[in-house]
C-alpha positions as CSV (number, residue, x, y, z in Angstrom):
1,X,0.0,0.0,0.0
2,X,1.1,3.6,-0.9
3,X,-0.7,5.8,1.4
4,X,-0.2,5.7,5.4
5,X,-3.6,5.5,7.1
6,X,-3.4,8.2,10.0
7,X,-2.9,7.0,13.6
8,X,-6.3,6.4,15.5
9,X,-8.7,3.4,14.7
10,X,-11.0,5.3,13.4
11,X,-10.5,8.1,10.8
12,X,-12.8,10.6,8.5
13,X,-12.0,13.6,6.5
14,X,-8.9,12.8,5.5
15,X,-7.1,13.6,2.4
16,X,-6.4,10.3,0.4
17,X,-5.2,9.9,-3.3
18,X,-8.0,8.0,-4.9
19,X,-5.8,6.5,-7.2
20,X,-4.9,3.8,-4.5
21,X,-8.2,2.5,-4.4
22,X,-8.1,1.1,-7.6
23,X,-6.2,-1.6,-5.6
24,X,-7.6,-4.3,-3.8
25,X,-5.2,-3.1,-0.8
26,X,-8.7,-1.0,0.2
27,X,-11.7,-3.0,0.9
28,X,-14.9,-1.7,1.0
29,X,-16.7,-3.8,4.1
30,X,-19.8,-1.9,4.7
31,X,-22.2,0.9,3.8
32,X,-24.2,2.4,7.0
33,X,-27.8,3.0,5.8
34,X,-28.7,5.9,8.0
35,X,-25.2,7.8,7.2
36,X,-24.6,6.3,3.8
37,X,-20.9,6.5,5.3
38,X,-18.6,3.6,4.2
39,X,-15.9,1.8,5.6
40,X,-12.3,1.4,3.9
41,X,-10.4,-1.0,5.5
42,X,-6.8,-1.8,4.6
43,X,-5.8,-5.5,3.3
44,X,-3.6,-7.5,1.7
45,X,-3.7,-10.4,-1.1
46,X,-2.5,-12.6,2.4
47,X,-4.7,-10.8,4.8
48,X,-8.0,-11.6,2.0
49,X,-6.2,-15.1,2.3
50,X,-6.7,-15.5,5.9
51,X,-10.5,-14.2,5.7
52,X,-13.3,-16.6,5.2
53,X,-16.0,-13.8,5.9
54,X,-15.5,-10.4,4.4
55,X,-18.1,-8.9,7.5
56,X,-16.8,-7.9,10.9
57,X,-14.6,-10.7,10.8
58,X,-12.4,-9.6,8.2
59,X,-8.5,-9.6,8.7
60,X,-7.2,-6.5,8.1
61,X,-3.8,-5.3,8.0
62,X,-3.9,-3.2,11.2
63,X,-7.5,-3.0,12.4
64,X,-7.9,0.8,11.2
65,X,-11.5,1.7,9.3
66,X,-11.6,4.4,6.8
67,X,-14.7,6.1,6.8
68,X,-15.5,8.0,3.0
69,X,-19.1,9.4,2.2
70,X,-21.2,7.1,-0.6
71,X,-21.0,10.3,-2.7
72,X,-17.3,10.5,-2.4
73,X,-17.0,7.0,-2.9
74,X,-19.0,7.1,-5.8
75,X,-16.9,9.4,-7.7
76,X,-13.7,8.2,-6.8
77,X,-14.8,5.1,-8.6
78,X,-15.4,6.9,-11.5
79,X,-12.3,9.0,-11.5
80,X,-10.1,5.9,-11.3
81,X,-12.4,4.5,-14.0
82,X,-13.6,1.5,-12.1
83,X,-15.9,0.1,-13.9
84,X,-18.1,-3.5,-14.1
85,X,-16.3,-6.6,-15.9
86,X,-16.4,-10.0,-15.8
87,X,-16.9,-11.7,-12.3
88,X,-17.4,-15.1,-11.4
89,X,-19.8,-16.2,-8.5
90,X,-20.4,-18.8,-6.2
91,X,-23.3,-19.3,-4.9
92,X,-24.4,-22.0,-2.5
93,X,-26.7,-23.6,-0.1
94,X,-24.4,-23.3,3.1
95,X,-22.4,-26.3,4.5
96,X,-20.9,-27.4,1.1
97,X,-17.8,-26.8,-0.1
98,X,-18.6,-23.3,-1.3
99,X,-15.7,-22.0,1.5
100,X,-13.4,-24.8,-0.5
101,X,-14.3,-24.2,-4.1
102,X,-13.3,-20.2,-3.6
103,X,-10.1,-21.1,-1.9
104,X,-9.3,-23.7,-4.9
105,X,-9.9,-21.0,-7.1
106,X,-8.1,-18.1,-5.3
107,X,-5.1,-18.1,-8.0
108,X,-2.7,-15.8,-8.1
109,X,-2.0,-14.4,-11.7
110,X,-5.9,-16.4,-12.7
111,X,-8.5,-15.4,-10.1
112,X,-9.1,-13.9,-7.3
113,X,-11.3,-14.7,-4.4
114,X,-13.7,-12.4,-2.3
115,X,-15.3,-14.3,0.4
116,X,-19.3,-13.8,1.6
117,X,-18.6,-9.9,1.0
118,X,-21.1,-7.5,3.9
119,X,-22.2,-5.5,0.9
120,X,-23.9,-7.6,-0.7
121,X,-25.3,-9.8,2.1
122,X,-26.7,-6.4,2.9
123,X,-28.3,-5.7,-0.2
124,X,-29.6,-8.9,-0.3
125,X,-31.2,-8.8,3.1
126,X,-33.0,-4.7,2.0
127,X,-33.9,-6.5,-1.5
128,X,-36.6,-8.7,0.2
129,X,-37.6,-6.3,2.5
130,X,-37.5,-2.8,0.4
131,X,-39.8,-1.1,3.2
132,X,-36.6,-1.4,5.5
133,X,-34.7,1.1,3.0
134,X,-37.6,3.7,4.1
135,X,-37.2,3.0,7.6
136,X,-33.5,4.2,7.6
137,X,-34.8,6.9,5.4
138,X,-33.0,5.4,2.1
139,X,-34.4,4.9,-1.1
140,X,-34.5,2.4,-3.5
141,X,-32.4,3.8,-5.9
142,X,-29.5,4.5,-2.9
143,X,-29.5,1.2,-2.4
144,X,-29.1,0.3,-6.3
145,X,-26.1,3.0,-6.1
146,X,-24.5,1.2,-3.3
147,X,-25.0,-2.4,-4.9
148,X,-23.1,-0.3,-8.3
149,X,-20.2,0.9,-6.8
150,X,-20.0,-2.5,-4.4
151,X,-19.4,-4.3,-7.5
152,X,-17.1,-2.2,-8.8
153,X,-15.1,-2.4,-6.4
154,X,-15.5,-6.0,-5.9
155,X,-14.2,-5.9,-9.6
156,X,-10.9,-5.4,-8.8
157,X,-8.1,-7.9,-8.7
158,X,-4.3,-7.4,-7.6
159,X,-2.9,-8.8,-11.2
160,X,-4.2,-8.1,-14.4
161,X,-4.3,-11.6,-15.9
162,X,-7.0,-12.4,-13.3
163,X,-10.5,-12.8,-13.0
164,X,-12.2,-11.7,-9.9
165,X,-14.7,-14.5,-7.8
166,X,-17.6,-14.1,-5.7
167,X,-18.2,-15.9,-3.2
168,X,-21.6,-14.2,-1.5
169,X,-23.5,-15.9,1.7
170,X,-26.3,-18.4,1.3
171,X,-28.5,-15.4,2.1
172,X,-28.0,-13.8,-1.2
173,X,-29.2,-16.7,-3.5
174,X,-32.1,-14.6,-4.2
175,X,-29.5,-11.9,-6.1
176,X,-28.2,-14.7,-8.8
177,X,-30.1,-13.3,-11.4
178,X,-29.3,-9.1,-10.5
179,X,-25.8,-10.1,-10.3
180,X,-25.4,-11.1,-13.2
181,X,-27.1,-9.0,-15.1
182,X,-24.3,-6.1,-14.7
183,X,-22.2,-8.0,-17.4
184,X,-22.9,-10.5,-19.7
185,X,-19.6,-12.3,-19.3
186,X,-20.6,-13.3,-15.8
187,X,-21.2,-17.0,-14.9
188,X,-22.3,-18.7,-11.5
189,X,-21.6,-21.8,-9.9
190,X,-24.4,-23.1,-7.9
191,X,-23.4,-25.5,-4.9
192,X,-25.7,-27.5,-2.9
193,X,-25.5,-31.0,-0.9
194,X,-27.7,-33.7,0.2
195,X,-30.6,-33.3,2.3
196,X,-28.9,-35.7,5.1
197,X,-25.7,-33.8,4.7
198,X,-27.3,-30.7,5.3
199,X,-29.0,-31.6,8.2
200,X,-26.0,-33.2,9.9
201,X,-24.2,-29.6,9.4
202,X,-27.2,-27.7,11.2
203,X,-28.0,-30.4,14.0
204,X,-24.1,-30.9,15.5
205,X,-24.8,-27.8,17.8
206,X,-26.5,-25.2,19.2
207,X,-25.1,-22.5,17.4
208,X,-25.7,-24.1,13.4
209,X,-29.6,-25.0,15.5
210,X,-29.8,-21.0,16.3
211,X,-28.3,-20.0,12.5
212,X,-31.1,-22.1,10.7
213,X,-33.7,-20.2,13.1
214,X,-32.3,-16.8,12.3
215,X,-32.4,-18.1,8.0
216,X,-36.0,-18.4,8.6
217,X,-37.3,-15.0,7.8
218,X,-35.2,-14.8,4.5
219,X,-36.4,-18.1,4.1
220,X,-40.1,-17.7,4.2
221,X,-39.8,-14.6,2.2
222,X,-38.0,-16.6,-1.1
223,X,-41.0,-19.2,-0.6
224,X,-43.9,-17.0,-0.9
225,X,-42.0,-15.5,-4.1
226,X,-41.1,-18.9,-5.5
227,X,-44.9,-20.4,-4.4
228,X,-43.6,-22.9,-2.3
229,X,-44.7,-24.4,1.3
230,X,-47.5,-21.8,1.6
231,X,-49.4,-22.9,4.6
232,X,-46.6,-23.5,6.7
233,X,-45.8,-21.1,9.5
234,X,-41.7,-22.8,10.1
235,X,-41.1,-20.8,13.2
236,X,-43.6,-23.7,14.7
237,X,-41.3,-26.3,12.9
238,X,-38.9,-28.4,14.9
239,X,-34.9,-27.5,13.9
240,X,-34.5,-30.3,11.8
241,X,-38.0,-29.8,9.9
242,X,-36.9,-26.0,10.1
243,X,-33.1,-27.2,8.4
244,X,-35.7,-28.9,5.9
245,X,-37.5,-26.0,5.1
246,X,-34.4,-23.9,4.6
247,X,-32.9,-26.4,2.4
248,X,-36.5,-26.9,-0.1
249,X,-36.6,-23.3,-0.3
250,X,-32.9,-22.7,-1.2
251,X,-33.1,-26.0,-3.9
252,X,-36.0,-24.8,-5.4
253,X,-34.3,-21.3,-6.2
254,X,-31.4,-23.1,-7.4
255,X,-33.4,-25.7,-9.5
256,X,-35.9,-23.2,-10.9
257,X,-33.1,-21.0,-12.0
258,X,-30.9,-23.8,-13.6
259,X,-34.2,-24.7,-15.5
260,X,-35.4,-21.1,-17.2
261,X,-31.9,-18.5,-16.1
262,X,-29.1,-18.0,-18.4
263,X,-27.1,-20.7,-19.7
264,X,-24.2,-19.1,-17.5
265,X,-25.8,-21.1,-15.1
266,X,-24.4,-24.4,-13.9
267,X,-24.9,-26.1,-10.8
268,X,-22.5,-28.7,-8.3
269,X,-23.0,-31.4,-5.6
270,X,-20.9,-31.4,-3.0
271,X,-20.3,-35.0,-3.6
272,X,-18.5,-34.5,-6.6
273,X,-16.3,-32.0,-5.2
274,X,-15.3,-34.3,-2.4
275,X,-14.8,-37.2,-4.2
276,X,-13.2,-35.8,-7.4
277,X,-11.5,-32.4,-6.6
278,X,-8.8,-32.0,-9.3
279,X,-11.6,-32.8,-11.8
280,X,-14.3,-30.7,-10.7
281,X,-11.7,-27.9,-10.4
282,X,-10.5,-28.6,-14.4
283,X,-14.3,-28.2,-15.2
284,X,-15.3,-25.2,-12.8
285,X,-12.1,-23.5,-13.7
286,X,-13.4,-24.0,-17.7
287,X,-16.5,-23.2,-16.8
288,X,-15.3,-19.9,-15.3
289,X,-13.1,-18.9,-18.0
290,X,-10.0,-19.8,-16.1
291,X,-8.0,-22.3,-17.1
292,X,-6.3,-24.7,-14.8
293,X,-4.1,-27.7,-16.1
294,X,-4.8,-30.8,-14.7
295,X,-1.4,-30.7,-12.7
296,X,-1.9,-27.6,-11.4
297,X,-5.9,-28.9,-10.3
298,X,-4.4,-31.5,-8.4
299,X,-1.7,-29.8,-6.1
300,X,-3.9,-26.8,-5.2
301,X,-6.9,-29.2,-4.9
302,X,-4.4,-31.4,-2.5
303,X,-2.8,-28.3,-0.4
304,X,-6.2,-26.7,0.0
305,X,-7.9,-30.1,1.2
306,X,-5.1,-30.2,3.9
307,X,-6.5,-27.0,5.5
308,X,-9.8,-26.3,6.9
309,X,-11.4,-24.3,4.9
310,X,-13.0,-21.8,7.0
311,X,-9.8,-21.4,9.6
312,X,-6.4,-21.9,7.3
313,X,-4.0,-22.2,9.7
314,X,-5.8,-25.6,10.7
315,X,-5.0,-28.8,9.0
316,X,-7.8,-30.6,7.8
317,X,-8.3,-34.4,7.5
318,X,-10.8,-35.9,5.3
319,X,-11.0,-39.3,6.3
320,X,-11.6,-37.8,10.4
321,X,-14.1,-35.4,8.8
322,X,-16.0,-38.3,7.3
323,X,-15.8,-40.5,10.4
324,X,-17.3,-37.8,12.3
325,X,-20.0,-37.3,10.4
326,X,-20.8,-40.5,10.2
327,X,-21.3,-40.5,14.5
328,X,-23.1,-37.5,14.0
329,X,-25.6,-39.2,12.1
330,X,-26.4,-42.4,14.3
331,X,-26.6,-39.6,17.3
332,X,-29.4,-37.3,15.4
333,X,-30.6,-40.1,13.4
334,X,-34.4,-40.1,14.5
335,X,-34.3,-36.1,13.9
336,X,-32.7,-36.7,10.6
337,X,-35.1,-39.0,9.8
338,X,-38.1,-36.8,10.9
339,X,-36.6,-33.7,8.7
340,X,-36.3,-36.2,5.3
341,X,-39.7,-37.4,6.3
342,X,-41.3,-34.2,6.2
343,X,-39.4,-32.7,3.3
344,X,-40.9,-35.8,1.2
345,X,-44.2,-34.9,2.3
346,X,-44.4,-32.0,1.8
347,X,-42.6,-31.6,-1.8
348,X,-44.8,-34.5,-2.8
349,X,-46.3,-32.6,-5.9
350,X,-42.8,-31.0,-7.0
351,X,-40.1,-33.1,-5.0
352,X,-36.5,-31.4,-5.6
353,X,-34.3,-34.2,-7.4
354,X,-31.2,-35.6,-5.7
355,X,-29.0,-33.8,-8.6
356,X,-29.6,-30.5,-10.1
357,X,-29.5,-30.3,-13.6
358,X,-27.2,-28.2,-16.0
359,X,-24.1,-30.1,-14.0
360,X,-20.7,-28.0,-14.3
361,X,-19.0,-32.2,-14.4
């Protein structure tokens, strides 16, 4: 980075030379409604490395926040002459791989990752609910301004050679579509996992129990749209029916895009990319306009599998991880039985297949 941030934590007002933000070495991590101030925080390609959520939790370089109006923001983008290009994106269902696949494709001179960005989880969550932009005295097209210059700067990438990657949260399935639409070279990988998979992620603990509960909202929203479950209050639903519900509604998005959305479109069970990573890396990284030698597939896919995907600096071993989740499924296995149960019942007149069409492999 060229320009020395000032010494207190938090700093406003001060004279910056634009031109340095037309480096990733400033991330933009949030947009306050209310003050349309945003925050500039300084990174690094390692310190992007280290981050598996670009929210609160982002790793910074020294902790320091920017802050820069949306206005000013705005036209520093346009003076530097940031403008959309091709992105990739991954979205997914949570709890498969999705974490993995970005870090397989964070490439240095070939792609570049961003991970579950706040900007756009925040748009995401205002795009559902557009009378929430009135109550913080925001309109609509505010909102589309700070989705525009989010991607813009979400655009840019520390080599030229590389294409950047998305990676949003499972709450912003419902943007595939928008996202997209801002250039026509955009693609997006769509990765999901079994229903007995999913559950077994959301029933190991009291904190994935809680996260499914707090999904529900979002959730019941994208049903009413997509004209699913209607009936069905599933803040009365046990967790594992309420895990269910979650997944229908997130695999009926997925599904009904892959059937009538772009042909830039192409979905990917998390089976495959456990069981055949170098490959499904060749074809994603095709897919995606990136291309990765077969070689070169199978070391990253074989150094990235040795870490845990969420916490790097942990090793990771598969064969554990599978054992594991094995025991987890005899100890929930009447709830995980309950949960399938009711999913078949009630997707009996449209059940969701066990693949997605339009496979990347």
């Amino acid at each position: 980075m060229n320009q020395k941030l000032p010494s207190s934590q938090e700093t406003s007002d001060v004279k910056i030379d634009v031109r340095s933000f037309s480096s990733p070495d400033w991330y933009l991590r949030d947009v306050d409604l209310r003050t349309l101030d945003a925050q500039m925080v300084p990174m690094s390609r390692e310190t992007y490395r280290q981050t598996s959520f670009l929210d609160s939790r982002t790793v910074t370089l020294d902790g320091r926040v920017f802050h820069v109006s949306l206005p000013k923001l705005t036209q520093a983008a346009k003076d530097i002459g940031l403008g959309h290009r091709r992105v990739n994106y991954v979205f997914h269902s949570a709890f498969c791989g999705s974490t993995l696949m970005s870090r397989c494709l964070d490439l240095p001179g070939q792609s570049f990752s961003y991970r579950e960005p706040s900007v756009i989880h925040r748009y995401a969550w205002y795009s559902r609910q557009p009378h929430r932009l009135a109550e913080n005295f925001v309109d609509r097209a505010i909102g589309d301004q700070i989705l525009d210059v989010s991607l813009r700067f979400l655009s840019r990438t520390y080599e030229a050679g590389e294409t950047p990657l998305i990676k949003p949260s499972d709450a912003c399935n419902n943007l595939v579509e928008p996202l997209l639409s801002f250039d026509p070279g955009s693609k997006a990988l769509l990765m999901y996992s079994r229903i007995e998979d999913f559950l077994v992620a959301v029933l190991k603990g009291p904190g994935r129990r809680q996260f499914i509960r707090e999904c529900l909202g979002r959730a019941r929203f994208d049903a009413a749209r997509l004209d699913k479950l209607s009936g069905i209050n599933p803040d009365q639903l046990s967790d594992a029916c309420a895990a269910a519900y979650v997944w229908i509604v997130q695999l009926t998005l997925f599904r009904d895009l892959l059937r009538s959305g772009p042909e830039r479109i192409r979905s990917l069970h998390s089976a495959e990319l456990f069981s055949n990573p170098a490959d499904v890396l060749e074809s994603v990284g095709a897919f995606f306009g990136v291309e990765i030698a077969h070689e070169q597939a199978s070391h990253v896919a074989t150094q990235v599998l040795a870490r845990d995907s969420k916490f790097p600096g942990k090793p990771f071993d598969r064969t554990s991880y599978e054992a594991k989740q094995q025991e987890l499924s005899r100890q929930f296995a009447d709830e995980i039985k309950a949960g399938i149960e009711w999913a078949s019942n009630v997707t009996d007149d449209d059940p969701i297949p066990g693949t997605l069409p339009c496979s990347v492999v």
